[in-house]
mmCIF file of the N, C-alpha and C atoms, coordinates in Angstrom:
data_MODEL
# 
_entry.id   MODEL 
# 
loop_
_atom_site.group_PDB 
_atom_site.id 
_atom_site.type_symbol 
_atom_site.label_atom_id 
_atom_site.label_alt_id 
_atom_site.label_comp_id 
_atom_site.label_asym_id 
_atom_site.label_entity_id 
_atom_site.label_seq_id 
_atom_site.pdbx_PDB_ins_code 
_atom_site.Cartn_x 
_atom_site.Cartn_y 
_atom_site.Cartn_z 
_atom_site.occupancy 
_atom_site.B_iso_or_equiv 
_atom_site.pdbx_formal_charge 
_atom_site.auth_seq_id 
_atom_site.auth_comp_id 
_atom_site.auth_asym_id 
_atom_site.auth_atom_id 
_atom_site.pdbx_PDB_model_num 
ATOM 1   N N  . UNK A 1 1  ? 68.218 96.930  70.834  1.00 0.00 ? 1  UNK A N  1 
ATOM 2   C CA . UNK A 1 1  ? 69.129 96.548  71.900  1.00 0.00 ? 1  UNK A CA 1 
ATOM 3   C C  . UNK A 1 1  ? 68.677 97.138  73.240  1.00 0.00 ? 1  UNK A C  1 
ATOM 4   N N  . UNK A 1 2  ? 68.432 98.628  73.363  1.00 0.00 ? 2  UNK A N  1 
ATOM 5   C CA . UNK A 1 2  ? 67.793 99.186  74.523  1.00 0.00 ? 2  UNK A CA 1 
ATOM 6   C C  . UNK A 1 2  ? 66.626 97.653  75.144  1.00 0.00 ? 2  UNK A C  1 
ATOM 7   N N  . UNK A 1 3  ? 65.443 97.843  74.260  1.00 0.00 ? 3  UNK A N  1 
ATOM 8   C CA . UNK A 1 3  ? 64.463 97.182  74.747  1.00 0.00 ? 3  UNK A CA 1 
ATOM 9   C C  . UNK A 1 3  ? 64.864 96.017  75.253  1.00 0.00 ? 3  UNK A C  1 
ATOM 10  N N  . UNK A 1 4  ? 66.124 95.237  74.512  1.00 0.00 ? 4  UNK A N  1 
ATOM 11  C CA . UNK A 1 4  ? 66.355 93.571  75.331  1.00 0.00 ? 4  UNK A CA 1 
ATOM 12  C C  . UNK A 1 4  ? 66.623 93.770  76.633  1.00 0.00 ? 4  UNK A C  1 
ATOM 13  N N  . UNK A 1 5  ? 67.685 95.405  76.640  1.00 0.00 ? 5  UNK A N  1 
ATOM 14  C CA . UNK A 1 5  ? 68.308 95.841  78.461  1.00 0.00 ? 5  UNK A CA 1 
ATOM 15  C C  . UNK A 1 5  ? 66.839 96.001  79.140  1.00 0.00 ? 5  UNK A C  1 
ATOM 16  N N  . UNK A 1 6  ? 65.901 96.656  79.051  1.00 0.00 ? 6  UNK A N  1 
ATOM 17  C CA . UNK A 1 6  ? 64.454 96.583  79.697  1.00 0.00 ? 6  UNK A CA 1 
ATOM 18  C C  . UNK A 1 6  ? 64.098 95.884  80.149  1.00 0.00 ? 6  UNK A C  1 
ATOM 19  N N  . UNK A 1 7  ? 63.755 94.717  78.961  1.00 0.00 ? 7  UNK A N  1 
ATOM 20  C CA . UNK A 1 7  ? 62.963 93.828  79.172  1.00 0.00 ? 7  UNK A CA 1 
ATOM 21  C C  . UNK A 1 7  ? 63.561 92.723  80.513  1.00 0.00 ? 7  UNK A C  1 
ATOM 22  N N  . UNK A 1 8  ? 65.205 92.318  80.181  1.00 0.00 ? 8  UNK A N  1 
ATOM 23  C CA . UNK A 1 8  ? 65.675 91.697  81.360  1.00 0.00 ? 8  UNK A CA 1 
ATOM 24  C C  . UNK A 1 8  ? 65.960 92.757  82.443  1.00 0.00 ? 8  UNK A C  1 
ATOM 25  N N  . UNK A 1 9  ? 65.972 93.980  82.491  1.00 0.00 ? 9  UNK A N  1 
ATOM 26  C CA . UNK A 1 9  ? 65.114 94.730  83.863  1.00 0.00 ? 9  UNK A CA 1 
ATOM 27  C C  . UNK A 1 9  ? 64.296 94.434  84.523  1.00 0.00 ? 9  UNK A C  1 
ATOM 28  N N  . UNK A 1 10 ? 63.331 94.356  83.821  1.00 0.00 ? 10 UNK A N  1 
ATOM 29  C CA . UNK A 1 10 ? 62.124 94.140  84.068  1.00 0.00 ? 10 UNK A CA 1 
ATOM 30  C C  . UNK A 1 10 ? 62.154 92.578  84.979  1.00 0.00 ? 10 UNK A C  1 
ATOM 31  N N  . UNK A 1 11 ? 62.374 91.961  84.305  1.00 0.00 ? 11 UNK A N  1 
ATOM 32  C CA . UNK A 1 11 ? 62.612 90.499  84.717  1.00 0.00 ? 11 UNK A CA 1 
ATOM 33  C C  . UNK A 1 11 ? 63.304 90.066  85.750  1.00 0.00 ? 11 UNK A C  1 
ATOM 34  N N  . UNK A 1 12 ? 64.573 91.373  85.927  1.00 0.00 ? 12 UNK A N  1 
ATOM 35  C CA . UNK A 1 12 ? 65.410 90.789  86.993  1.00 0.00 ? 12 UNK A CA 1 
ATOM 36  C C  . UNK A 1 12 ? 64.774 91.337  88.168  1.00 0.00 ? 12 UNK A C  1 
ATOM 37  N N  . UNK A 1 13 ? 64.027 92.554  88.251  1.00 0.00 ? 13 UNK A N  1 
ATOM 38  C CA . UNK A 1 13 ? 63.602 93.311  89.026  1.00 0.00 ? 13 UNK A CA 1 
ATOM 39  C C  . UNK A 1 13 ? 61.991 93.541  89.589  1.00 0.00 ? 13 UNK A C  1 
ATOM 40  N N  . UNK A 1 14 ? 61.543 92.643  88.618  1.00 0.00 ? 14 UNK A N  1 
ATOM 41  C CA . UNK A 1 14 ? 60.111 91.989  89.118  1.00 0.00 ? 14 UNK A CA 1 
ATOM 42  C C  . UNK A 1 14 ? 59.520 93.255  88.872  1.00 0.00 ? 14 UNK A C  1 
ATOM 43  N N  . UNK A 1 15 ? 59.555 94.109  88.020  1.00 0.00 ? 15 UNK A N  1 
ATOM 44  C CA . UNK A 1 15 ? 58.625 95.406  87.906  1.00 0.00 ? 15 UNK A CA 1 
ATOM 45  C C  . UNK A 1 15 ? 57.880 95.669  86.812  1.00 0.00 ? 15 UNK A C  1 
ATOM 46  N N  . UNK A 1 16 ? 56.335 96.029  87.089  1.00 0.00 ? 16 UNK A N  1 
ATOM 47  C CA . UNK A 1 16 ? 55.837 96.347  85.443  1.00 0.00 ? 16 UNK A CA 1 
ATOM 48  C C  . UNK A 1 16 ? 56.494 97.191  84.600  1.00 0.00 ? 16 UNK A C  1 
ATOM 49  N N  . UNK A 1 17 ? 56.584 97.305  83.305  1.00 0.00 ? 17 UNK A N  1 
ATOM 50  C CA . UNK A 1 17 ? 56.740 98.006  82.274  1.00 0.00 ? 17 UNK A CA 1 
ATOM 51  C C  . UNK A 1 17 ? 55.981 99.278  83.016  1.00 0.00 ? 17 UNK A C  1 
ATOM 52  N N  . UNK A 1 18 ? 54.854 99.757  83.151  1.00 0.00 ? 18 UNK A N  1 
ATOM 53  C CA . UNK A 1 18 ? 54.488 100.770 83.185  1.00 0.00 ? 18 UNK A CA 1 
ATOM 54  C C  . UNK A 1 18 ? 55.175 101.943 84.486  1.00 0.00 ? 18 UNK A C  1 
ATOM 55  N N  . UNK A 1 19 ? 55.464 101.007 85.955  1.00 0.00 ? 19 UNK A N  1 
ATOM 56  C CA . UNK A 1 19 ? 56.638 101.370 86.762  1.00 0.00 ? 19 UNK A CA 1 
ATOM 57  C C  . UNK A 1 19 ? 57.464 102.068 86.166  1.00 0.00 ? 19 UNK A C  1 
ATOM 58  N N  . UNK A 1 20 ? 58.034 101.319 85.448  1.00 0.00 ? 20 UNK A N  1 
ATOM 59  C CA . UNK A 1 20 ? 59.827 101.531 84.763  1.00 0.00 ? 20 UNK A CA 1 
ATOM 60  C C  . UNK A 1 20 ? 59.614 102.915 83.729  1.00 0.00 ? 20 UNK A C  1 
ATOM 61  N N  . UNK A 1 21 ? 58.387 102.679 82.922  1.00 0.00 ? 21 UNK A N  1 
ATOM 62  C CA . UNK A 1 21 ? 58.445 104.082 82.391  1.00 0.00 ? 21 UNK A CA 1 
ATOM 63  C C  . UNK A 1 21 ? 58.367 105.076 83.104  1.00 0.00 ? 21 UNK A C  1 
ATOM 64  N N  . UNK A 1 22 ? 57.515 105.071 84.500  1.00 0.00 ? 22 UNK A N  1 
ATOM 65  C CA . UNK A 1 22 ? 57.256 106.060 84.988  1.00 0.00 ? 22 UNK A CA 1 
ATOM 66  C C  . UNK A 1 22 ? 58.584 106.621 85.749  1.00 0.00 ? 22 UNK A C  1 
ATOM 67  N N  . UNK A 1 23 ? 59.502 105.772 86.189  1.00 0.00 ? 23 UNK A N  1 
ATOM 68  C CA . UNK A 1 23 ? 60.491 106.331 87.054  1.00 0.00 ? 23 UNK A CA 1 
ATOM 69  C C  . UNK A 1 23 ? 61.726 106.207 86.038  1.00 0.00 ? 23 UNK A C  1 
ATOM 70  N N  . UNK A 1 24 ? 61.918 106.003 84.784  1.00 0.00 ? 24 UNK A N  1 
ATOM 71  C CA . UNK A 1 24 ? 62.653 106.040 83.915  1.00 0.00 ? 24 UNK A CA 1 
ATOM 72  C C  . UNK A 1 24 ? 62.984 107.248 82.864  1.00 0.00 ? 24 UNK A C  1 
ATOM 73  N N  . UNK A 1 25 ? 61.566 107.548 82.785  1.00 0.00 ? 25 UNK A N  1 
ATOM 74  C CA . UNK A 1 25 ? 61.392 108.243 81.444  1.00 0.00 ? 25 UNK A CA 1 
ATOM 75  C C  . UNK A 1 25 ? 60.494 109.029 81.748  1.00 0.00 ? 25 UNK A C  1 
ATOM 76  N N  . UNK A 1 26 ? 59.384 109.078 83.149  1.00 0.00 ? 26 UNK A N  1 
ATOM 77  C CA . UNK A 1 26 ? 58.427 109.996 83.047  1.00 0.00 ? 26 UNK A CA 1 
ATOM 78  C C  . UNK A 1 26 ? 57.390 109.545 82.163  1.00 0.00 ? 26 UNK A C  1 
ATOM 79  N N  . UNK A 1 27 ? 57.082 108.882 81.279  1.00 0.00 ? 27 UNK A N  1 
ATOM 80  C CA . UNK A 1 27 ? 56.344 108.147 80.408  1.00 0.00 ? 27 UNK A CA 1 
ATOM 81  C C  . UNK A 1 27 ? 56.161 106.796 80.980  1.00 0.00 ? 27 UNK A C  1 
ATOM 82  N N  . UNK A 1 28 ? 54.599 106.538 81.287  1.00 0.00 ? 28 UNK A N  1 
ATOM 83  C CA . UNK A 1 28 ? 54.677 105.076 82.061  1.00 0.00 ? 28 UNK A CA 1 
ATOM 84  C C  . UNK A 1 28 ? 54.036 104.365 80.604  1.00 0.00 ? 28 UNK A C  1 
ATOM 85  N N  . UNK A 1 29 ? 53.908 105.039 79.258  1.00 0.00 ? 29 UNK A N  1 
ATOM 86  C CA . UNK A 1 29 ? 53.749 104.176 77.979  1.00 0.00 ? 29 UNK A CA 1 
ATOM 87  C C  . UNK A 1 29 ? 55.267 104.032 77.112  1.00 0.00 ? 29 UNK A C  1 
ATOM 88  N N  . UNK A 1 30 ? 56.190 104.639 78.204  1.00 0.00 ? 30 UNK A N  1 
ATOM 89  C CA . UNK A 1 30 ? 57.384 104.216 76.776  1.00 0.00 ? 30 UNK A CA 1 
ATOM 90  C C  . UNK A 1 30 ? 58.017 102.871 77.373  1.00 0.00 ? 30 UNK A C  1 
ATOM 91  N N  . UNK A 1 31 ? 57.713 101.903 77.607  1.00 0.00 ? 31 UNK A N  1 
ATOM 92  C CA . UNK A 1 31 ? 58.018 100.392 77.205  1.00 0.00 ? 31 UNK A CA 1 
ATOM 93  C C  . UNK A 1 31 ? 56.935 100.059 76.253  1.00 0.00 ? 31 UNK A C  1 
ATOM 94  N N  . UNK A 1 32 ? 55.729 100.279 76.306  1.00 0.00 ? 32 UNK A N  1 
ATOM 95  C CA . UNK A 1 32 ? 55.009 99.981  75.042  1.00 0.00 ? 32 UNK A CA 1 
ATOM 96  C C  . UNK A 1 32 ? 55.151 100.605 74.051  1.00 0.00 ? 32 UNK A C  1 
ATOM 97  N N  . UNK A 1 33 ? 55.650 102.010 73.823  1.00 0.00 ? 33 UNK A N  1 
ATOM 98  C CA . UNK A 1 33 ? 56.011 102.611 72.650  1.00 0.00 ? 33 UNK A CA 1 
ATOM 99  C C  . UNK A 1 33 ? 57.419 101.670 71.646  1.00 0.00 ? 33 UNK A C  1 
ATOM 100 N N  . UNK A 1 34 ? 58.310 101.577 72.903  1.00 0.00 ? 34 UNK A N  1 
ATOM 101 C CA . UNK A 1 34 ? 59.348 100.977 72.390  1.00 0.00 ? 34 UNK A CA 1 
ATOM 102 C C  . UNK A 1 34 ? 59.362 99.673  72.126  1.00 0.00 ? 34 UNK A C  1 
ATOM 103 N N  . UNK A 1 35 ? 58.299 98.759  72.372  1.00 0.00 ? 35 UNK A N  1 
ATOM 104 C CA . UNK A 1 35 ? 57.270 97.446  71.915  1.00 0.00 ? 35 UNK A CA 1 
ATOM 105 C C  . UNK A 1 35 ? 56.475 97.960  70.390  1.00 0.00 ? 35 UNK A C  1 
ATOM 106 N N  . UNK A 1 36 ? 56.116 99.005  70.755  1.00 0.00 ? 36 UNK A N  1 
ATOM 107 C CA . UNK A 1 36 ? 55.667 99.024  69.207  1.00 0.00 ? 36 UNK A CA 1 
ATOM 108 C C  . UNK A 1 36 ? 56.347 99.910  67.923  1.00 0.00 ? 36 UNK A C  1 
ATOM 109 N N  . UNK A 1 37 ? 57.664 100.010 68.230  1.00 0.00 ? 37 UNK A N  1 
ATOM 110 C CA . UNK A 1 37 ? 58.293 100.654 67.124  1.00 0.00 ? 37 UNK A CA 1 
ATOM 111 C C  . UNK A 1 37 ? 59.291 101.980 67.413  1.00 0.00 ? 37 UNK A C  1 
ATOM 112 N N  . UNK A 1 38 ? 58.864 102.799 68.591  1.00 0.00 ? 38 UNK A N  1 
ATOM 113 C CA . UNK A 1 38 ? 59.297 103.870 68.759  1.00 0.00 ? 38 UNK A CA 1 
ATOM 114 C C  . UNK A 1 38 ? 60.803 103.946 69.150  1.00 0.00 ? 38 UNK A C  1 
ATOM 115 N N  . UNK A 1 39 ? 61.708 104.623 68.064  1.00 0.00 ? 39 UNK A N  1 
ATOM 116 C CA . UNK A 1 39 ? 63.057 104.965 68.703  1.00 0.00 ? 39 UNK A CA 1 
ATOM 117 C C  . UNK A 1 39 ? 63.387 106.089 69.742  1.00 0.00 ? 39 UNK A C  1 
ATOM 118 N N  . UNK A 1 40 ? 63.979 105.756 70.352  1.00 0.00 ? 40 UNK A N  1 
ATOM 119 C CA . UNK A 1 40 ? 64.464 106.813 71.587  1.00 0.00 ? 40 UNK A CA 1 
ATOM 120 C C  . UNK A 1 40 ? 65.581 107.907 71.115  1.00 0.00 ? 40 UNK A C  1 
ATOM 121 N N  . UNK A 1 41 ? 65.695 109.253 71.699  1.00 0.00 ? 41 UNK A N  1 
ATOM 122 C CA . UNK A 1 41 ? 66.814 109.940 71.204  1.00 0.00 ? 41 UNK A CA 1 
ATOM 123 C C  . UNK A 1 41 ? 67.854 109.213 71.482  1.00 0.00 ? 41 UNK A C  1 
ATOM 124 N N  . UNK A 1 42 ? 69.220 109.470 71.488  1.00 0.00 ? 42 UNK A N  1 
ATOM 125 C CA . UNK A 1 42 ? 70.792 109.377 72.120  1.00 0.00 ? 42 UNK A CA 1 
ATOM 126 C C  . UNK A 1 42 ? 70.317 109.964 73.868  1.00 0.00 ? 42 UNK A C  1 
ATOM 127 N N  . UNK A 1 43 ? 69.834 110.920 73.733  1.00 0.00 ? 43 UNK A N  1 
ATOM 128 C CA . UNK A 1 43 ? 70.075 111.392 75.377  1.00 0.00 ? 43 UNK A CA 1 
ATOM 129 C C  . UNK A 1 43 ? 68.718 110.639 76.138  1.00 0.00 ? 43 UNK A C  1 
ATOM 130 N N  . UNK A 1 44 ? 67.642 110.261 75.660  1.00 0.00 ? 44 UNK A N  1 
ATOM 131 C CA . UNK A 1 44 ? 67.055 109.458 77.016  1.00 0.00 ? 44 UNK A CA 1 
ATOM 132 C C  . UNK A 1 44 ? 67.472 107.978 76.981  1.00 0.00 ? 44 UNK A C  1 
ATOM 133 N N  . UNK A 1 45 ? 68.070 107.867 75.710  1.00 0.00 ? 45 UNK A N  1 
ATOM 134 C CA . UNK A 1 45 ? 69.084 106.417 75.694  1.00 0.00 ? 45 UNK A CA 1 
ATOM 135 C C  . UNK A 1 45 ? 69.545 105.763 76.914  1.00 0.00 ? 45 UNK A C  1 
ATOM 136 N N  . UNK A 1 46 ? 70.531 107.395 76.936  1.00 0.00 ? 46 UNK A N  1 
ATOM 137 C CA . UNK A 1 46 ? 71.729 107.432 77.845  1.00 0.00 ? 46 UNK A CA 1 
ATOM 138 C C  . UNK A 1 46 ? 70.645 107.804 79.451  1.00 0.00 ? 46 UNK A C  1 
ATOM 139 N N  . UNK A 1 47 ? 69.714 108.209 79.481  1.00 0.00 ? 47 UNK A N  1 
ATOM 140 C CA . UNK A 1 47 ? 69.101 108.554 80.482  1.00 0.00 ? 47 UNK A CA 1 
ATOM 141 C C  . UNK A 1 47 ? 68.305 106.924 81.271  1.00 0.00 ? 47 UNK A C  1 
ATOM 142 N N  . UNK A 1 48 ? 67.995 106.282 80.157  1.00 0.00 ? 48 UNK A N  1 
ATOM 143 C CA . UNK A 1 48 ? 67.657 104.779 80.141  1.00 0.00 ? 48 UNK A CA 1 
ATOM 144 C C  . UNK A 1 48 ? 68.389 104.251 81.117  1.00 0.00 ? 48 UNK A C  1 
ATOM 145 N N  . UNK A 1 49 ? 69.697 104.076 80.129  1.00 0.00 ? 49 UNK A N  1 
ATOM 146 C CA . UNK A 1 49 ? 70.510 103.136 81.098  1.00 0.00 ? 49 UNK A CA 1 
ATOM 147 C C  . UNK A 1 49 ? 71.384 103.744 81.873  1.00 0.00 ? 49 UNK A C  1 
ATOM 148 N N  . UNK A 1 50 ? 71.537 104.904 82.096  1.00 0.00 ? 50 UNK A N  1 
ATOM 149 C CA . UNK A 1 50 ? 71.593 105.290 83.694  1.00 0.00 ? 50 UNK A CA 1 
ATOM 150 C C  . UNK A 1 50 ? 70.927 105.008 84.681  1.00 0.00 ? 50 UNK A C  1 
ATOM 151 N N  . UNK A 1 51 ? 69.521 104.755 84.746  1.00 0.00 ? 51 UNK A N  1 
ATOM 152 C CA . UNK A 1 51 ? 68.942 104.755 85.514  1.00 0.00 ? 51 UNK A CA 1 
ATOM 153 C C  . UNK A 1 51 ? 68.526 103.084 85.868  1.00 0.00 ? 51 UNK A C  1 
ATOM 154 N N  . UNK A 1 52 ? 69.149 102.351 84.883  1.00 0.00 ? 52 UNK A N  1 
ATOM 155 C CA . UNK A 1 52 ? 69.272 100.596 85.564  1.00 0.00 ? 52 UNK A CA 1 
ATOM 156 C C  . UNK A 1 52 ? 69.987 100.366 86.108  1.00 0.00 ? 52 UNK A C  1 
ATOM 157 N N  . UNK A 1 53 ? 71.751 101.133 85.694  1.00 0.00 ? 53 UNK A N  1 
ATOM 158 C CA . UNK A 1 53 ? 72.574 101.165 85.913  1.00 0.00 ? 53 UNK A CA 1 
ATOM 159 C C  . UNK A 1 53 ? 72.515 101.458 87.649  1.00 0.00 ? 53 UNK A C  1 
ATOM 160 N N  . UNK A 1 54 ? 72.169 102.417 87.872  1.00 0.00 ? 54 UNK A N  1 
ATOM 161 C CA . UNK A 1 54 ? 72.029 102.864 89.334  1.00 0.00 ? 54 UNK A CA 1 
ATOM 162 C C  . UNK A 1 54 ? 70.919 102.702 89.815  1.00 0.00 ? 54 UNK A C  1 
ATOM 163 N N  . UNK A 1 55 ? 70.291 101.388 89.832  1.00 0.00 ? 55 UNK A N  1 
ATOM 164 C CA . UNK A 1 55 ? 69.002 100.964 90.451  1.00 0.00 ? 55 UNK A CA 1 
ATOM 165 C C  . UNK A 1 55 ? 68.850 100.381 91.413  1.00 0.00 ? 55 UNK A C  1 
ATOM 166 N N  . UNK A 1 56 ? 70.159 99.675  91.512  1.00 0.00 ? 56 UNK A N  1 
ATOM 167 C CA . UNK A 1 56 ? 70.466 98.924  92.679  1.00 0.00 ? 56 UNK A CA 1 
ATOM 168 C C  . UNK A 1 56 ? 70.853 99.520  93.425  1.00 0.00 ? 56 UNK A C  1 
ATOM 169 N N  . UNK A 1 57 ? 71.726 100.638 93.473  1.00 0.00 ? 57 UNK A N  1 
ATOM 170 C CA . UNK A 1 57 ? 72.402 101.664 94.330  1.00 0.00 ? 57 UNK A CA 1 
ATOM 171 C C  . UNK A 1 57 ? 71.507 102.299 95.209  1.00 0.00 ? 57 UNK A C  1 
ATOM 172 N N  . UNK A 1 58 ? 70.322 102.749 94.114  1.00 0.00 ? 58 UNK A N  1 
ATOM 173 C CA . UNK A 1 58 ? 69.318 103.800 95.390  1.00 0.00 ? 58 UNK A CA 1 
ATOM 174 C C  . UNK A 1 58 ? 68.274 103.363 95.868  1.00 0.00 ? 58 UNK A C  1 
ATOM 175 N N  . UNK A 1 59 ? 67.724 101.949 95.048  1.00 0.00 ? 59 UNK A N  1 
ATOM 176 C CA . UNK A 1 59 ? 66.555 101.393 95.826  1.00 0.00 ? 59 UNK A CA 1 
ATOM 177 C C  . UNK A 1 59 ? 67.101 100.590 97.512  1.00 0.00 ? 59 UNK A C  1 
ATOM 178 N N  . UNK A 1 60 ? 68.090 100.510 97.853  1.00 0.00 ? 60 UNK A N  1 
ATOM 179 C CA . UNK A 1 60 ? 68.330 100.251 98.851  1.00 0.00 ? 60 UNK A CA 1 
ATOM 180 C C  . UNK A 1 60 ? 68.592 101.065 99.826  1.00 0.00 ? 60 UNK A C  1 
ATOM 181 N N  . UNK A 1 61 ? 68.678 102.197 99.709  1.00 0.00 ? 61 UNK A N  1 
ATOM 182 C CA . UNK A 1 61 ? 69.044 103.347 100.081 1.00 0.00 ? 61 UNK A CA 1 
ATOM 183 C C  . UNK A 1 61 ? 68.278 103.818 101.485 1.00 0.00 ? 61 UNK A C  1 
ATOM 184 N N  . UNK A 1 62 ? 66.979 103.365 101.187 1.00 0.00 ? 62 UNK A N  1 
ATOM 185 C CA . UNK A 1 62 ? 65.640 103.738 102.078 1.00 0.00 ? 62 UNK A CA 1 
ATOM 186 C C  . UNK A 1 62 ? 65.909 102.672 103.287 1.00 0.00 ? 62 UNK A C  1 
# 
């Protein structure tokens, strides 16, 4: 379920996978990890979708 929220991230927001890891997770390979199998804890879950959640908020910010 995480990865479907990503992936239409990704999509809505015109950004590579490797972007999104990097300003997501610090990991610019965890969209491909989570493409190839890897589960996420509960807390970068929640760290995940915080940070889509409030994406719109601060990229306009500048």
């Amino acid at each position: 379920m995480l990865l479907r929220k990503i992936e239409k991230f990704l999509r809505d927001h015109e950004m590579p996978w490797t972007k999104f890891g990097r300003l997501a997770a610090h990991d610019p390979r965890f969209v491909a990890d989570l493409r190839n199998g890897r589960t996420p804890r509960q807390q970068t879950k929640r760290r995940i979708e915080a940070f889509m959640a409030g994406y719109g908020e601060t990229s306009h910010a500048n």
